[in-house]
N, C-alpha and C positions, 0 to 999 in steps of 0.2 A: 472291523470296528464293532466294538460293544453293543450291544440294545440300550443299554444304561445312557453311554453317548451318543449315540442315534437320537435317542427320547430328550436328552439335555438339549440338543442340538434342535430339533424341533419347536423345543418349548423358545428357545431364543428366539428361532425363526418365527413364530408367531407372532410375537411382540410387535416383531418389526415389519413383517406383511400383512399383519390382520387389517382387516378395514375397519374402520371407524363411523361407517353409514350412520349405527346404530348398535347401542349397546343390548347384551340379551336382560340386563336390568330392568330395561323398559320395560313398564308392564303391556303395554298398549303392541307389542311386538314378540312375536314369535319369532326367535333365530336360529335356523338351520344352515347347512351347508350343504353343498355339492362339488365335484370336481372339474366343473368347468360351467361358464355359463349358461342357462337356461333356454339360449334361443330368442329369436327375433318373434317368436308369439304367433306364429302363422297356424290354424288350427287343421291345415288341409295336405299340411306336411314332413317328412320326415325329419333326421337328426341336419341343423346341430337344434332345432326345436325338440327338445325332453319334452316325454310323454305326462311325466307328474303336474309337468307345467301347463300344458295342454290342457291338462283337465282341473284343472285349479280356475283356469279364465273360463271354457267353452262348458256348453253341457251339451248331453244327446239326448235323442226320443225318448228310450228308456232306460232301465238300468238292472245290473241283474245282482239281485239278493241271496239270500243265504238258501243254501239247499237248491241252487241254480233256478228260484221263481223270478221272472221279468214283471219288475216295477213301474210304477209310471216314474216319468221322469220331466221332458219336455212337452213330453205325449201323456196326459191324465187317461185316455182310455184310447180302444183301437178296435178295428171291425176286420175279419178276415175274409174271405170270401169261400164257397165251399171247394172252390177246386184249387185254392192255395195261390191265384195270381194276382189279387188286389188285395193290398191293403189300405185301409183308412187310417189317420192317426188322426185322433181328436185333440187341436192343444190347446195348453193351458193358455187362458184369454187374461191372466194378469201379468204376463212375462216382458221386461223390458229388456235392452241390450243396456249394458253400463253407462253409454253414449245417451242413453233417454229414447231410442230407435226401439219403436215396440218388434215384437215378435209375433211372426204371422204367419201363415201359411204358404204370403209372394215374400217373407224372407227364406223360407225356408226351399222353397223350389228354384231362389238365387242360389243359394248354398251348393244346390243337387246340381244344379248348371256346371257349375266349375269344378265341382270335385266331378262329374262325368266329363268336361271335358281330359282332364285329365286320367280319362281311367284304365289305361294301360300300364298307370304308376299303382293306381288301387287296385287292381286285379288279384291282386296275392288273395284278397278276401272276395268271398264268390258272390256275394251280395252285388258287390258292383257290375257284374258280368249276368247277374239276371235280370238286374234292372233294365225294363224296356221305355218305359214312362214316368212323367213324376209332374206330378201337376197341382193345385191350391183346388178344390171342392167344394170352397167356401173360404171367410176371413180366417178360417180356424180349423178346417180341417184340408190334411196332406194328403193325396190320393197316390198310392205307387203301383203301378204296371209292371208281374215279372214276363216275363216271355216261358219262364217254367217254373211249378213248385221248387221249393228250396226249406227243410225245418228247419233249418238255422240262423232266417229270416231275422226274427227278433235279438238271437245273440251276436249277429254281425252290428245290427246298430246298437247292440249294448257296448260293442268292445270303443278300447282308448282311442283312433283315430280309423279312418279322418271323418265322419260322418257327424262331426259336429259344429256348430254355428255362429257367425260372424255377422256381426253390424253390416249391413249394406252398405253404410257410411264408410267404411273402412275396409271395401272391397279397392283394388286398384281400377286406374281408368281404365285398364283393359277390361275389366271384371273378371280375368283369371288369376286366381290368388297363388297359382306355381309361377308367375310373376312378384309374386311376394303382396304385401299387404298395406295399408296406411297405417294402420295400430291394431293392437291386439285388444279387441272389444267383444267380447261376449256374453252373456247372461250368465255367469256362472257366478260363483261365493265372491270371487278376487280381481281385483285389475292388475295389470302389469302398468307400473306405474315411473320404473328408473334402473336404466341398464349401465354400470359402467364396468367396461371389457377388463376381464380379468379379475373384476373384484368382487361385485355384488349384483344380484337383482331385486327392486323392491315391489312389494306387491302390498295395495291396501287394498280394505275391502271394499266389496261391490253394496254400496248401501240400495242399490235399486234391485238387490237382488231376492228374487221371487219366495225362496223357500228359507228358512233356518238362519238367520245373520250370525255370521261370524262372533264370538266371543272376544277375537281378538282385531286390533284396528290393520295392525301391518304384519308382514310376514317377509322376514328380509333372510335372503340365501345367500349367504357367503361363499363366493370359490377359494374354496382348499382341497389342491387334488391328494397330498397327503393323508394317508391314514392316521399317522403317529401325529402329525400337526393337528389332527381333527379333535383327535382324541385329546391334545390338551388344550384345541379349544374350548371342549367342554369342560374340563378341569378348572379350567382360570375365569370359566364364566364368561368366551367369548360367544360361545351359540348355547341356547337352548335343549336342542334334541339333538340326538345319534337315529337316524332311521333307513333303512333298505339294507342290501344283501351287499357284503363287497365295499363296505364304508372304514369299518376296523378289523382286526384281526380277531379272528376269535379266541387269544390269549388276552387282547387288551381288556373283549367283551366278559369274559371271565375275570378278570381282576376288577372291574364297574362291578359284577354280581357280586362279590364277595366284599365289596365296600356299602357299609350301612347310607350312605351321603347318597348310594342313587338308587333307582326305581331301573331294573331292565326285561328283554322280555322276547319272546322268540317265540313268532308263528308257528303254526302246522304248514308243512311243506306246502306248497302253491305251487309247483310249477318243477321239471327237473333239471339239472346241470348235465349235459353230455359232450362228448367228442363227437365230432361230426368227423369221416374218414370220407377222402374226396377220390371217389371209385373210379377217375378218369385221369388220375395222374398220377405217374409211380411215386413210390413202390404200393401205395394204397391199394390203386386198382385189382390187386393182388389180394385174392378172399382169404388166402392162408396169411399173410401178411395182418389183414384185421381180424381175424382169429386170433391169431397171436396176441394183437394188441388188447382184445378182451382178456383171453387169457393172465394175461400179466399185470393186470389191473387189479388193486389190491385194497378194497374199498373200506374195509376195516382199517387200514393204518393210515387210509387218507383221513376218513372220519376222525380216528383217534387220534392223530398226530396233528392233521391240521384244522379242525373242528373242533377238537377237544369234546368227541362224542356228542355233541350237541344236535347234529345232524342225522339225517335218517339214508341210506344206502339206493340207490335206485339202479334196476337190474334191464329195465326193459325204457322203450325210449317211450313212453306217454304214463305218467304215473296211474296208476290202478284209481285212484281218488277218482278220477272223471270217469263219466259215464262210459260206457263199451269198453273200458281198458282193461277190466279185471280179467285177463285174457288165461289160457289154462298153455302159458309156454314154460320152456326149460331155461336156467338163469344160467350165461357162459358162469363157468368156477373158476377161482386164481389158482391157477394152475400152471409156473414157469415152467416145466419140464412139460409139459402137453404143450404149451407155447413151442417150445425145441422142438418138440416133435413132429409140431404140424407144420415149422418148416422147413426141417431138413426133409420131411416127406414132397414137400411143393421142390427141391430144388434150391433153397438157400441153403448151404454149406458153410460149415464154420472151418476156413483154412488154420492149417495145423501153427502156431503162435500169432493168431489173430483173434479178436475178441470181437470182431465185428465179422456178422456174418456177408455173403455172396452170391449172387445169381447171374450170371451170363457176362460176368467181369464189371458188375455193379455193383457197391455196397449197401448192403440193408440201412441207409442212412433215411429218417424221417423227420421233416421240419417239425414243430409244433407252436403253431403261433396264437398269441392269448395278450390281453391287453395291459400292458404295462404298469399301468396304475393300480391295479384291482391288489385288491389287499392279499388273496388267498392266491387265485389265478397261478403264478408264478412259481408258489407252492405246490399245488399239485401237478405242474409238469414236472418239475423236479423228481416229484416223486415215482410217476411214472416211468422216467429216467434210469430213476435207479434201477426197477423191477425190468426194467424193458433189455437192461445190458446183461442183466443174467440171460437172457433167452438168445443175447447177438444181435439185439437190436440197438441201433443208435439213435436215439430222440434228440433233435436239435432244437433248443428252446428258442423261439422265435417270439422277442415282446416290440410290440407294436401301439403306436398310437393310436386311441380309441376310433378315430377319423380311419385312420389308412387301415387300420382291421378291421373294420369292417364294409370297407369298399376293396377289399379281395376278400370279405367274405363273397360282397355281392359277384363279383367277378372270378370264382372260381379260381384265387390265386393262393390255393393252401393245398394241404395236403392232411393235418390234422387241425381242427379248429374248435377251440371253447364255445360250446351257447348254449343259450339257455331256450327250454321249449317256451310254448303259451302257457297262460293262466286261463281262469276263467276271464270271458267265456267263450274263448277261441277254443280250447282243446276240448274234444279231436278234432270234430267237423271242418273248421274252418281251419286250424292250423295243417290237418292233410290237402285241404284244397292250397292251401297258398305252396305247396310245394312244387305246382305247376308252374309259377313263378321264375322267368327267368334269374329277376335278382333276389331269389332267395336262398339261402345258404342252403339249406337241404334241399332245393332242385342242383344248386350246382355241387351236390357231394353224391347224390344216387345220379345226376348225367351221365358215368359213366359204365352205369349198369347197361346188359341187353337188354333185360328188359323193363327199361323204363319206361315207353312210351304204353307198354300195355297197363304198369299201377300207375298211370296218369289218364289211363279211361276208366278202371277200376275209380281211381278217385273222380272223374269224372260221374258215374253212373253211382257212387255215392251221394253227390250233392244232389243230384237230381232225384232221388230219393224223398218217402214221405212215408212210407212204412217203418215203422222202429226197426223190427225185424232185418230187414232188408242193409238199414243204418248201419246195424251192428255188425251184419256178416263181412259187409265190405270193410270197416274197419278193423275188423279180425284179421282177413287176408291182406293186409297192406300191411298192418303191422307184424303179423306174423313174417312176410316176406323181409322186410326189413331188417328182422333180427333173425333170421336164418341167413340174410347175407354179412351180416356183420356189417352194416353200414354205419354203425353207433358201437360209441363204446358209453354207455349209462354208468353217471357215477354217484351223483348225488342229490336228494330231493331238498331244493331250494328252500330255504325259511326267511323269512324279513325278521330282522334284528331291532330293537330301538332301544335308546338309551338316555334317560333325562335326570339330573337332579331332585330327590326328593325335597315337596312341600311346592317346586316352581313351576310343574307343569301336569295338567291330569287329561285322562280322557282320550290321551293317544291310544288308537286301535288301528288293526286290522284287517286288510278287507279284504274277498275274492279276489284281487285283479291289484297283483305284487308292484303294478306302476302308480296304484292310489294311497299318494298320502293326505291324508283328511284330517290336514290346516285346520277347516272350518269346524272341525267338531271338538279341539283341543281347545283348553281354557289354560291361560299363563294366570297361574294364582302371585307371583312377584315378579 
């Protein structure tokens, strides 16, 4: 089928599924879209609750600004102690919860409650795991107990979740909110205010809320898991914005650039794109196997072919951008024929009229599972595909629903898997601690290293760290080890994309942290 009739065929389709909530004419309305609903509003935990949305309702202590300085946020100022295990947080004494439920120091240590009971689910971030105490000080200031130093203290309550805050009111009668929640009430710019499954979620704003009022009154997110559908709902004027990574293709984004009608616009990389190879189940476990798979990785024709060069190449798994990463390693080369080589030297042989290589009367066959929807995803295993059959490799493209890929991420049920690292201001610190993490895709893809349990004290004697010095060595040798085992195949440094109508919308930016879109700072001029 044509792309011509594909896009025909779309545009129909819109007509007849778009929702009606709310047109993007409104001025009083921001309209966006998403590929599936936003979640039931719970601030304490994961998917199908999206993180953009999370922090649309909640806010945290603080927040981390350009050039990675921590700002106040919830917390206007904070006291540290000199040997790094108490903190103060002094807060803000005008803050209310959307509900009219002021904000305090005993809501804020209801909050600590539940999210520590639950902290075997938060553990990926080390913050929760140093936490020994958490107590009110006064009506206004939060006193926290670590059991050990930790520098990364402040940027664990800067990141997306879950360390952010919910009405008391709107706690359930257990008062454990992984119980789920009464409503989604927090202090933040927006309320979640009307879910209807499958179609939209509406959000107006938080008029009790403490800092900057929204410009705009509602902010309504259409589900359209389509790319091509998106893109003409923006055409026909059924949503406002185009924004995040994996929304359109980067041909369509390129045709919006070269049309005088819209305003578009592409980040500095945030964050990387890699293959995660899962070293505990064939044929991966197999170092000359991900060799190879480096090897044959061909990152200029991804860029150019499915980027349309717009993207920038990443060689190593933690972009140089963050602090400690500027590391002094050697980047694998695309190199098919070294690919061959390194594994007819391991033992995989190419029999004589076969195109798929062999090891011990097994074939070099490897799943590659990546999530269905995603605009580009699909595109680059292919690509891979291709490069991989010169070498005797066989890539099985493996597309998965966003749900079930990634509960065999969590579950170690792959063998090659698309993700994307941290942003700020997880990376590195806190995105190598969570690797300890049973359910995290990068503990279940280095599991089947030997030696795993030693760069998981390595990372241990990391976080427990408070010397720069010391920060940086460990994180040299983890990531060094990492990319001498070939545990990653690094392909691409992530950019957020956005896309909107000139004259109808201004003021879209930005930010550190690739999961914040900032609703609250955009003005709808029609």
């Amino acid at each position: 089928m044509s792309k011509q009739i594909i896009f025909a065929l779309a545009l129909t389709l819109s007509f007849i599924f778009m929702p009606t909530a709310q047109s993007s004419a409104d001025p009083t309305t921001i309209v966006y879209s998403f590929p599936v609903n936003v979640g039931p509003g719970n601030p304490h935990l994961y998917l199908p609750n999206q993180v953009f949305m999370q922090q649309m309702i909640y806010d945290k202590l603080v927040s981390y600004g350009k050039g990675g300085v921590i700002e106040p946020c919830l917390a206007e100022s904070w006291d540290v102690s000199e040997d790094g295990l108490t903190y103060v947080f002094h807060l803000r004494k005008d803050v209310k919860f959307s509900d009219g439920e002021p904000f305090n120091a005993e809501a804020a240590v209801k909050n600590f409650d539940t999210i520590m009971l639950n902290r075997k689910r938060h553990g990926w971030q080390e913050i929760t795991n140093k936490l020994e105490k958490w107590e009110a000080a006064g009506e206004f200031d939060l006193k926290l107990t670590l059991n050990s130093p930790y520098a990364n203290t402040m940027n664990d309550f800067a990141a997306f979740r879950p360390y952010r805050f919910l009405s008391p009111k709107a706690f359930p009668d257990s008062g454990f909110t992984a119980d789920g929640i009464k409503a989604p009430i927090g202090t933040g710019p927006w309320k979640l205010t009307e879910t209807v499954p499958n179609e939209y979620n509406l959000f107006e704003r938080n008029d009790l809320y403490w800092g900057p009022k929204p410009q705009a009154e509602k902010v309504l997110i259409k589900v359209i898991p389509d790319p091509l559908t998106r893109a003409v709902a923006l055409e026909t004027g059924e949503i406002d914005l185009i924004y995040g990574s994996g929304q359109i293709g980067f041909d369509v984004f390129d045709r919006f650039s070269k049309d005088p009608k819209y305003v578009t616009s592409i980040s500095d990389p945030l964050l990387n794109n890699v293959v995660a190879l899962n070293t505990g189940r064939f044929p991966t476990n197999d170092k000359a196997v991900r060799l190879a798979l480096n090897y044959i990785t061909n990152r200029d024709e991804i860029i150019q072919g499915l980027y349309l060069g717009h993207l920038q190449p990443a060689y190593f798994l933690c972009n140089k951008v963050f602090k400690y990463c500027d590391l002094d390693l050697k980047p694998y080369p695309f190199d098919v024929e070294l690919a061959a080589k390194t594994l007819e030297e391991a033992g995989w042989i190419l029999p004589p009229g076969q195109t798929i290589r062999e090891k011990d009367g097994k074939k070099l066959d490897v799943p590659f599972s990546f999530i269905s929807t995603d605009a580009t995803h699909k595109s680059v295993v292919e690509a891979m595909q291709a490069q991989a059959k010169k070498a005797g490799i066989n890539i099985i493209a493996l597309g998965e629903e966003a749900d079930i890929y990634l509960s065999h991420n969590r579950e170690g049920n792959f063998n090659m898997v698309l993700i994307d690292t941290y942003s700020a201001p997880l990376e590195p610190v806190a995105s190598l601690s969570a690797m300890r993490s049973p359910t995290n895709t990068d503990h279940q893809a280095q599991a089947g290293l030997p030696q795993k349990a030693q760069i998981d004290e390595l990372i241990g004697k990391m976080v427990s760290s408070v010397k720069e010095e010391d920060i940086a060595n460990y994180v040299k040798e983890i990531l060094t080890f990492f990319h001498d085992e070939a545990v990653y195949v690094p392909l691409i440094g992530v950019s957020i994309i956005e896309v909107h109508r000139k004259g109808e919308l201004d003021n879209v930016t930005f930010d550190t942290d690739n999961n914040h879109i900032a609703f609250e700072k955009m003005i709808k001029l029609k």
